[in-house]
C-alpha positions in Angstrom: -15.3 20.8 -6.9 -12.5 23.5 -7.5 -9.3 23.1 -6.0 -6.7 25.6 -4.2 -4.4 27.4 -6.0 -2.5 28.7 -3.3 -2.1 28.4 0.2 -4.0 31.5 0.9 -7.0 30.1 -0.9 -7.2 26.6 1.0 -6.9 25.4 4.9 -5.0 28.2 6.0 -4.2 27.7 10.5 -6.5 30.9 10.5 -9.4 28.8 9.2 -8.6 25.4 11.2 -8.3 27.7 14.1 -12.3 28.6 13.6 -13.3 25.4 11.7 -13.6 22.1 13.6 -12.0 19.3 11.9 -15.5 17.4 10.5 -16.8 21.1 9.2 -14.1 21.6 7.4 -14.4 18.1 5.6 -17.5 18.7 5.3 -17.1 21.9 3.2 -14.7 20.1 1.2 -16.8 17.6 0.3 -19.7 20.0 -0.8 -17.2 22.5 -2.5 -17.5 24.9 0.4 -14.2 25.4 0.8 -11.5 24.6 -1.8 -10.2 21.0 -2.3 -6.2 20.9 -2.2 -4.5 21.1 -4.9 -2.8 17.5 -4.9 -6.7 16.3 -5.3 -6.3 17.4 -8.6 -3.0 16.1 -9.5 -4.1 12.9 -8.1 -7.9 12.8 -10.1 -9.4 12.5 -6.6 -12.0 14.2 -4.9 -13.9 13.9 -1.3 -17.6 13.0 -1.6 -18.7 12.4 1.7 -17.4 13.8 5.1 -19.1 12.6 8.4 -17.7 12.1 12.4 -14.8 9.2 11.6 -15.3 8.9 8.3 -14.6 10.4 4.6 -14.8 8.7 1.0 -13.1 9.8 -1.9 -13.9 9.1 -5.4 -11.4 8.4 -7.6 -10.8 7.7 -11.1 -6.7 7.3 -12.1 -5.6 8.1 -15.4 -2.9 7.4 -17.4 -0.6 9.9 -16.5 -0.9 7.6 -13.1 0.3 4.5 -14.9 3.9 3.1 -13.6 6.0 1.4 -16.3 4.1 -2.4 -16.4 0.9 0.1 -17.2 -0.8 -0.5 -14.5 -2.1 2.2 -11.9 1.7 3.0 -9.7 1.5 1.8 -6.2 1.5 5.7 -5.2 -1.5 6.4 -6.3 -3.2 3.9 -4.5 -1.7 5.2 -1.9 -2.3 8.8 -1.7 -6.4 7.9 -2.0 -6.0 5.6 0.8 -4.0 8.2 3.0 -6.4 11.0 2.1 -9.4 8.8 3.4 -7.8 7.8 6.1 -6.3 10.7 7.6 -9.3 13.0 7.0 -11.1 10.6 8.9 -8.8 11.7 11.6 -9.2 15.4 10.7 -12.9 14.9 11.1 -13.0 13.5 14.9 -10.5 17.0 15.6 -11.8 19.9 17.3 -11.8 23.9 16.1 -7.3 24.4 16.6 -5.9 21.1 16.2 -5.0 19.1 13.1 -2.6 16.1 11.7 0.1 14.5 10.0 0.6 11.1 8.6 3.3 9.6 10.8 3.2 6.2 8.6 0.6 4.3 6.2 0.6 1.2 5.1 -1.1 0.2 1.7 -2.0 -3.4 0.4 -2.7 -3.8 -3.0 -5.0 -6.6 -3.8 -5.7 -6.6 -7.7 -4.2 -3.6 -10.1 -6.1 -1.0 -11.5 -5.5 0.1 -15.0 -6.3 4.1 -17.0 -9.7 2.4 -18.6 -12.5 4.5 -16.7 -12.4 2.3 -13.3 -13.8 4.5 -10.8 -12.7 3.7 -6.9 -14.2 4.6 -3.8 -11.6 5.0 -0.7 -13.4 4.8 2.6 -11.5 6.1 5.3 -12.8 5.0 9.3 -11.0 6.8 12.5 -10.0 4.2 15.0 -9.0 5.8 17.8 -8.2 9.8 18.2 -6.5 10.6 21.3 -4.5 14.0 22.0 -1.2 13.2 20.7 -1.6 10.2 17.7 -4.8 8.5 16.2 -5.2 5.9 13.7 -7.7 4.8 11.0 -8.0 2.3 8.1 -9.6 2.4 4.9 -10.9 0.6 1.4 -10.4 0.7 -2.2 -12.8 -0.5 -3.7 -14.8 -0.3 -7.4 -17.9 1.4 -7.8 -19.7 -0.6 -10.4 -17.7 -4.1 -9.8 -17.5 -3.5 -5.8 -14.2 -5.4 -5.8 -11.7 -4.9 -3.3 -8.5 -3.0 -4.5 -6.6 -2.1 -1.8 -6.6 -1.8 1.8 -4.7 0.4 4.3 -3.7 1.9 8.2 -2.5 5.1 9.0 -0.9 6.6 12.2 -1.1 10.4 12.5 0.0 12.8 15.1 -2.0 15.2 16.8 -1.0 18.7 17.1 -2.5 22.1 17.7 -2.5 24.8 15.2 -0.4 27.6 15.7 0.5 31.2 14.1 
């Protein structure tokens, strides 16, 4: 996996414009193409990339931690919104793409910086021409609990110069 260093190296509209949405996961997912850069910040990478749905794999560190030293609520979050809306990205055709309108994350149990690795599991719902929605899963890869859930509403939009 290597990540994008700038935004000429990653999903630039000329690519989207050629790519359709569950290639370009796809190429993600098998280091094809360059992961973003916030994957990195975020210890997060995409694993697996098929029509409606993405998993990420994720292991938080302690640069992660929020001040009760447990994993921060963010971070959680931006696994579960990466899932879910590249989910999204994968139903989209060669020219259009998306933006999280809203998410919504429930935490179930914390996570802590001891090794836990996560899988986030990201389903499309529903992906019409304007919005689409998805929903994902946090959960352990050796205990299989459930961390977190989570939705997320994106909007549609075609990709211009």
């Amino acid at each position: 996996m290597y990540y994008a260093t700038s935004s000429s190296d990653f999903l630039t509209h000329e690519v989207l414009k050629t790519l359709s949405g569950l290639d370009a996961m796809q190429r993600i997912a098998t280091g094809d193409l360059p992961a973003p850069a916030m994957a990195e910040t975020m210890a997060i990478r995409m694993v697996e990339a098929s029509a409606g749905r993405v998993v990420f794999e994720g292991v938080p560190e302690f640069r992660h931690t929020n001040p009760a030293g447990t994993i921060h609520g963010g971070w959680f979050g931006a696994i579960l919104d990466s899932c879910m809306s590249c989910a999204v990205q994968s139903m989209l055709p060669a020219g259009r793409a998306y933006t999280t309108l809203e998410y919504k994350v429930n935490l179930v149990r914390p996570l802590f910086a001891d090794g836990t690795a996560v899988l986030a599991e990201g389903t499309s719902l529903h992906t019409g021409r304007r919005t689409a929605t998805a929903e994902g899963r946090l959960t352990g890869v050796e205990d299989g609990k459930l961390y977190a859930t989570g939705t997320v509403t994106c909007m549609i939009f075609d990709v211009s110069d």
